[in-house]
Structure formats: structure tokens, C-alpha cells
N, C-alpha and C positions, 0 to 999 in steps of 0.2 A: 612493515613488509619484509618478507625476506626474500637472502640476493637468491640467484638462481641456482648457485651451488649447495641450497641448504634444503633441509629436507623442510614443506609444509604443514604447517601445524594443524592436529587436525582441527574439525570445527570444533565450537564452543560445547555443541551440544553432547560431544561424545566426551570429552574432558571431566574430572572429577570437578564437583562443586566448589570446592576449594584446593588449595594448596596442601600437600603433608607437613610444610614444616611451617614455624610460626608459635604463637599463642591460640590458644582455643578462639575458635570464631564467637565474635558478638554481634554477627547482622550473617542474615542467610542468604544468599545469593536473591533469591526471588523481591526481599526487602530491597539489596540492593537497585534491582530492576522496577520496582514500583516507586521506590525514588525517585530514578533517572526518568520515568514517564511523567511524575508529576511535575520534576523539572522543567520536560519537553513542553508539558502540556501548557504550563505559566508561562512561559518565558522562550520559548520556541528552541530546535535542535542547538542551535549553536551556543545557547546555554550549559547544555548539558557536557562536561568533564568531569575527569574525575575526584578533580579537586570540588566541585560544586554538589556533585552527589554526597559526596565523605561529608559536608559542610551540613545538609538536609539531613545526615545522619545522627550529627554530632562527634565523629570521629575522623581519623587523618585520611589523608589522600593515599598514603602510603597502604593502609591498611587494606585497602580495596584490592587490592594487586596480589592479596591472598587468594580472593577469588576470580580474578579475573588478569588476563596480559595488557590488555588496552582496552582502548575507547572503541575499536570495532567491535571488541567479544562484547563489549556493552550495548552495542546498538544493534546488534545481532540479536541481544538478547529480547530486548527491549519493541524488535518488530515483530517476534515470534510471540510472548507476551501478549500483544494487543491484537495480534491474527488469533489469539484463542478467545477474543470476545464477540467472534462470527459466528462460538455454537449458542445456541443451540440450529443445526443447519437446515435449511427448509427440506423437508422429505421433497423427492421426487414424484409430480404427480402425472396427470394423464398429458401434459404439455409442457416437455423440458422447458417450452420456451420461456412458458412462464416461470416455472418456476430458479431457469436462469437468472431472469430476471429479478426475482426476488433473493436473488443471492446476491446481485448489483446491488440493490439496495443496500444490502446489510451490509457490505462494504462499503459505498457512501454514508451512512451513517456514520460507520466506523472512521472514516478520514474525515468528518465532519470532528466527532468527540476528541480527535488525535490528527490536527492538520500536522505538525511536521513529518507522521510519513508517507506524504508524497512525495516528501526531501531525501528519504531516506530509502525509500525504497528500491528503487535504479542501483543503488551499491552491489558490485560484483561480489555476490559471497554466498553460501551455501545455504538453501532450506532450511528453516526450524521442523523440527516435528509438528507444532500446529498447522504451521503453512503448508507441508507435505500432506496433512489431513485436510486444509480446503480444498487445496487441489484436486486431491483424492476423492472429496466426496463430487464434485464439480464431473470428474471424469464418469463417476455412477451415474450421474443424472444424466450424461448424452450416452453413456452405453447403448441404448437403443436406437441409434443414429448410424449408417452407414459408412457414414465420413472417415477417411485417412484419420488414424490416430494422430498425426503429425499435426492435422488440420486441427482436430479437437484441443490440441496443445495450442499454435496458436490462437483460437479461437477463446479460451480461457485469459489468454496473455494480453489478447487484446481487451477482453473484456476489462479486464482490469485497467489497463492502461486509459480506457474509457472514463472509467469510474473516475481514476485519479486526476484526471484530465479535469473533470465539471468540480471537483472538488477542490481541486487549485483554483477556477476561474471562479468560485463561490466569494474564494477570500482575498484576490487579486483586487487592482485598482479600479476604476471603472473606464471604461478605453475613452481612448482622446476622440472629442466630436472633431466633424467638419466645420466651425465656428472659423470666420475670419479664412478661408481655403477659395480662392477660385477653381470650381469645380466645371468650368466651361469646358474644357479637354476631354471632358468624362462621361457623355450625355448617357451611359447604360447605368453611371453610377446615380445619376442624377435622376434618371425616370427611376431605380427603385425607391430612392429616397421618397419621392414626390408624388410615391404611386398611393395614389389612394384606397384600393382597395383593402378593405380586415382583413388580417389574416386569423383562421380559424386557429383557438389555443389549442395547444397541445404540452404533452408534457414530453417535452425534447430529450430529457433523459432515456425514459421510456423508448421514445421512438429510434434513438442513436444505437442504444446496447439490444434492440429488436433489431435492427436494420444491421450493426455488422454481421451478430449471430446467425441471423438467416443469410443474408452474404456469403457469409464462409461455409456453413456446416451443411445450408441445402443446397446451393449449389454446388460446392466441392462432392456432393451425394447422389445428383441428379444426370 
């Protein structure tokens, strides 16, 4: 980090690939980056440094630091990286909602193939260029919405936030029962338990990222 009297570096993204001075590079920046995901990907984020990248490459730790300051310009790299496995992006059709929706997906998949960035993601740090382009194309598909731009922003962030949400609880523990609990104090908690009626399936993902979306974008519209 730097202290407040110094000037902020810019991002990753605008910086040269590597360093001017040094030895001729022997791993390209993007190697480097596809390392560190394969690392993430085994062995989950807190695997990943840059000693253990250099290690997957077969060369020193030191030597990364040609291309990169730290371990954030690494994970910076490495979420933009995996946000460019969202294209190819679903065209806009006659119902953003849907095809919202089918943007959710592809971003659950995507943190399905790549669980550490739901870890990663929340970090205070600047857009990649892919990310700027989901986004982007996201904002295309509700153009025809009436809604506060401000709202359509949220409503993107949420969605997300959504996605990453069912994606953590995909590979979470499985929650503590009621076993061994007297539950007498509880009788609202106790008539759901004990209610016997079905309940009709549905696919809860579906219905949560339909349910904010229209929330926010046609009500904020209406």
C-alpha cells in the first residue's frame, strides 16, 4: 500500500508488461497469470504467492517482480483473466430479463470452475478491461429500461453479489440441524419444520436474480 503522501500507482492494466531493465523475459505476463489460476484453482487463493507461482514456473520468485509489484497486481490480473471467460456474451433478446438471467448463469458457472473468486472479488481495486466489458455489455441489455442509471448500476452489482452468494453456499458446509435443540420457545419455528405440506420445486436461483432484478429496475421505472 502506499502511505498517503505518495503518489498511486496506476493500475496493473495500464503499466507496461514488464519491467525496462533486468534480463530478457522467459514467461510472459499472461503465463504468469495462468499459473497463478491454476494454483488458485488446486489449492485455493491463499495458495497462491509469488513464490509458489515462480515454483509452477520453474524459475525464482524474484524474477516475477520483472513483471509484476505484488501479489495484488497478481490477483488483479488473475480476476480480469477469468472475467474474460464470460464471452462469448448472451446477445440481448426480446426480454432483458431473460436474458439477464442468462448472464447470471454464466457467471455461476464461472465461480463454480474458479471458487476462490468469491474470495477475491470484494477487494477494493480498479476494473480490468474484461470486467469493464461485462459490465458494459450488461448496461446494453437494460438500455431499453427506463430505470435511473444509478439503479441499473446497482442492479448489475447486485446481481452479482447474488450469483457469488449461491456460489459460496454451493461449496460451504452443510448448516447445523436442530438435533438435540429444545425447540419449545419456538412454536413458528416448529409449525415450519413440522408443516407437512410440498413444497412446489423451483429453481431458487432463477427465482432470487428474477426477483431482485425486477425489484430494482421495474419498480425504480414504474
Amino acid at each position: 500500500m502506499t502511505s498517503p503522501d505518495e503518489p498511486a500507482r496506476p493500475p496493473i492494466w495500464s503499466r507496461p508488461a514488464r519491467g525496462q531493465r533486468g534480463p530478457a523475459p522467459t514467461h510472459s505476463r499472461d503465463e504468469i497469470v495462468a499459473a497463478a489460476i491454476a494454483v488458485a484453482d488446486a489449492d485455493g487463493i491463499g495458495a497462491v504467492s509469488m513464490r509458489a507461482v515462480a515454483a509452477a514456473l520453474h524459475t525464482g520468485a524474484g524474477s516475477l517482480y520483472r513483471y509484476l509489484s505484488s501479489r495484488d497486481d497478481l490477483l488483479d490480473l488473475m480476476v480480469d483473466r477469468a472475467a474474460g471467460e464470460l464471452r462469448p456474451y448472451p446477445e440481448a433478446g426480446d426480454d432483458w430479463l431473460d436474458t439477464m438471467l442468462r448472464l447470471a448463469r454464466r457467471q455461476l458457472d464461472l465461480y463454480r470452475r474458479h471458487p476462490w473468486l468469491v474470495a477475491v472479488l470484494p477487494r477494493p481495486t480498479a476494473p480490468g478491461p474484461q470486467s469493464l466489458a461485462w459490465f458494459d455489455h450488461c448496461l446494453a441489455v437494460l438500455r431499453p429500461l427506463p430505470a435511473a442509471t444509478t439503479t441499473k448500476f446497482e442492479a448489475i452489482a447486485m446481481m452479482t453479489g447474488v450469483t457469488s452468494l449461491f456460489a459460496r453456499q454451493e461449496t460451504a458446509a452443510p448448516p447445523v440441524g436442530f438435533t438435540g435443540t429444545d425447540l419449545a420457545a419456538y412454536p413458528n419455528l416448529v409449525a415450519a419444520i413440522t408443516d407437512p405440506s410440498p413444497s412446489a420445486p423451483r429453481d431458487l436461483f432463477e427465482a432470487t436474480v428474477r426477483g431482485v432484478l425486477r425489484g430494482l429496475l421495474v419498480d425504480d421505472a414504474g
